[in-house]
C-alpha positions as CSV (number, residue, x, y, z in Angstrom):
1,X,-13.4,10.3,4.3
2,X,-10.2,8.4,5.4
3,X,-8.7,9.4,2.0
4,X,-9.4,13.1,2.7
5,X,-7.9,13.2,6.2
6,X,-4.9,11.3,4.9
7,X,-4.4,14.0,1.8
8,X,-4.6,16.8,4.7
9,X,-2.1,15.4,6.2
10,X,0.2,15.0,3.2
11,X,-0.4,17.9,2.2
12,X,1.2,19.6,5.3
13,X,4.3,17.2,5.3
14,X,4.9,18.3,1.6
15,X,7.8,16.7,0.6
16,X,8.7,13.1,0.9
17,X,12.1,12.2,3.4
18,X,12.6,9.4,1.0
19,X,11.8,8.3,-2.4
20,X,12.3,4.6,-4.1
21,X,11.6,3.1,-7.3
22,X,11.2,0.1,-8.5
23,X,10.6,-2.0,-11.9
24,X,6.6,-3.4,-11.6
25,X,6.2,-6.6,-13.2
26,X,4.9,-10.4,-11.9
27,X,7.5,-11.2,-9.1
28,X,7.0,-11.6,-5.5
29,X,6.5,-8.3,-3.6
30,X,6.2,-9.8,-0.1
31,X,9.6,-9.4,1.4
32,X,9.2,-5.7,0.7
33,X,5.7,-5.8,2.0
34,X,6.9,-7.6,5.1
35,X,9.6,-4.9,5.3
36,X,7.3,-1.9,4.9
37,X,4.8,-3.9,7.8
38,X,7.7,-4.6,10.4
39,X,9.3,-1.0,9.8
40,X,6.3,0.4,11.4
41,X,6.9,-1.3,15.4
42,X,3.8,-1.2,17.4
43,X,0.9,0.3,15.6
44,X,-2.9,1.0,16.7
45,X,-4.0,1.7,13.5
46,X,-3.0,1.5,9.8
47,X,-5.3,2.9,7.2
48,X,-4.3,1.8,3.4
49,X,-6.6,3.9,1.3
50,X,-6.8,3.1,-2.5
51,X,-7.1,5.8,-4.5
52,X,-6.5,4.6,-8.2
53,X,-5.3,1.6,-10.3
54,X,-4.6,2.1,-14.5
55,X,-6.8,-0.7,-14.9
56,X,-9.9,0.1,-12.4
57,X,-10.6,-2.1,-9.4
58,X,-11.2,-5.4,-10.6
59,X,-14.4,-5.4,-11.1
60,X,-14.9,-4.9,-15.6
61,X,-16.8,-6.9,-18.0
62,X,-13.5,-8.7,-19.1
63,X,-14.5,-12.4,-20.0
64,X,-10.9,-13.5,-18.7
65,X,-10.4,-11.0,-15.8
66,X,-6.8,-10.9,-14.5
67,X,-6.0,-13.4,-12.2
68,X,-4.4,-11.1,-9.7
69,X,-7.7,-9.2,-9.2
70,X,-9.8,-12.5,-8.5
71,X,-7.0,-13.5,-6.2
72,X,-7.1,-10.1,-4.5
73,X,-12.0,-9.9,-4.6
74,X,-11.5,-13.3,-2.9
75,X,-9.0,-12.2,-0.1
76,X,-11.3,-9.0,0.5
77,X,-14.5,-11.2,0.6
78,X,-12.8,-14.0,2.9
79,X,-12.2,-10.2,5.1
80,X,-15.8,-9.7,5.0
81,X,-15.8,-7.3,2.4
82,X,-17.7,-7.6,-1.0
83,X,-18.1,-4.4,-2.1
84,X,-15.8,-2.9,-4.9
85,X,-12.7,-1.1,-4.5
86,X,-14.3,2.3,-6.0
87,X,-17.0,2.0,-3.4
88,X,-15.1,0.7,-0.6
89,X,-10.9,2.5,-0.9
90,X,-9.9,1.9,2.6
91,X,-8.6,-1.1,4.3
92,X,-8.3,-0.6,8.7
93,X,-6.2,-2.3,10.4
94,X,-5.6,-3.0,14.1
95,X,-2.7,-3.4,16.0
96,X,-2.7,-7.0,15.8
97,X,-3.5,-6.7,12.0
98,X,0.6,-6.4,10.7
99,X,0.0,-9.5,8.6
100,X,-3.2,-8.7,7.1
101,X,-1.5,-5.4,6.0
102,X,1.5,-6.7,4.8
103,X,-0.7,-8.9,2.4
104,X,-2.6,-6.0,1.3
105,X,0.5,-3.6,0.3
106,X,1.5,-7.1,-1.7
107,X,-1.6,-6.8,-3.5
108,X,-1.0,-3.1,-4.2
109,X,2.1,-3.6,-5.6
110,X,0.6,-6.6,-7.8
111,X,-2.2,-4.6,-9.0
112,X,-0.4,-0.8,-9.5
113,X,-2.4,0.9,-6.7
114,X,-1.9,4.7,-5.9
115,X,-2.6,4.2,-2.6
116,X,-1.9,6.0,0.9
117,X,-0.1,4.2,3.7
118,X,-1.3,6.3,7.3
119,X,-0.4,4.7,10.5
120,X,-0.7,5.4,14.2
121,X,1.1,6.8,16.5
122,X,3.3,9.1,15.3
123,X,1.2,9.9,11.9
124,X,3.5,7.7,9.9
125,X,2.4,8.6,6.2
126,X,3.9,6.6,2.3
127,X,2.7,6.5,-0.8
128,X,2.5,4.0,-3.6
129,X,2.2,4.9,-7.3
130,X,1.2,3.0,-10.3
131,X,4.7,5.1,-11.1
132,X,6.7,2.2,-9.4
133,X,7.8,4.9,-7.0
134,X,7.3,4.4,-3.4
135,X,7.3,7.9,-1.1
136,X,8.0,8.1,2.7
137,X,6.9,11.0,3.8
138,X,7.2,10.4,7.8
139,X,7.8,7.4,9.9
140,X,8.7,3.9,8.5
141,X,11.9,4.1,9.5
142,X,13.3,6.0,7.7
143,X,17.0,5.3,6.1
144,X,16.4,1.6,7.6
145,X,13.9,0.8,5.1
146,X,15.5,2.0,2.4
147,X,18.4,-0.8,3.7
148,X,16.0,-3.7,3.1
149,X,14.0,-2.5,0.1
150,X,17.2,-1.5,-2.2
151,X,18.3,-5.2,-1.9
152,X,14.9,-6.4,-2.9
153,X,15.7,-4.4,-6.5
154,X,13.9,-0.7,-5.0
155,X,16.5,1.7,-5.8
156,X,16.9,5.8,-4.9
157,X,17.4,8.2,-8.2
């Protein structure tokens, strides 16, 4: 249901005010998390929905299963949340929540999430591919982000 409401609401923004790439890999993704978190101000809500990842949600029959998802079931269960991604897409977050969502998008960038980014007030809405492209399609500051995620290696075609 949250994923829905958020797609409605994409689709009447259509096109994203700002697009960013970036080059996926194993590095550290929470500066840009932290910037994506803080560019929001005073929130009462944040939704990150999951919507897809190239290799599932963590949860397969691998005997060695990547460490990233174990890393990421344990987070989720420590939040009180055991069920899988698939069944469960949406993460809420409250107003007092920025750090719990900035650890999340890390996770989403780690893992190659498609995910949906919808925040409250002002129906602040971004999107992350498995791509490596990043989309702002209102809020988040804008041109501001853009100024502390191209440092971090993000980059504008």
């Amino acid at each position: 249901m949250l994923e829905k409401k958020l797609r409605r609401h994409l689709a009447q923004l259509k096109d994203p005010k700002l697009v960013l790439y970036y080059k996926s890999g194993k590095r550290d993704y929470s500066e840009a998390a932290n910037a994506i978190a803080t560019s929001l101000g005073r929130f009462t809500e944040a939704t990150l929905c999951f919507s897809f990842c190239i290799s599932g949600d963590g949860w397969g029959i691998d005997p060695q299963p990547d460490e990233r998802w174990v890393r990421y079931r344990q987070w989720r269960g420590a939040q009180g949340e055991n069920r899988r991604l698939f069944d469960a897409p949406g993460h809420l977050f409250g107003s007092h929540e920025a750090e719990q969502l900035s650890r999340t998008l890390v996770f989403a960038f780690e893992l190659g999430w498609d995910a949906l980014l919808g925040v409250k007030p002002g129906r602040q809405l971004l999107s992350l591919s498995h791509h490596d492209r990043l989309d702002v399609y209102r809020g988040f500051g804008g041109r501001s982000l853009a100024d502390k995620l191209i440092p971090l290696g993000y980059w504008r075609r």
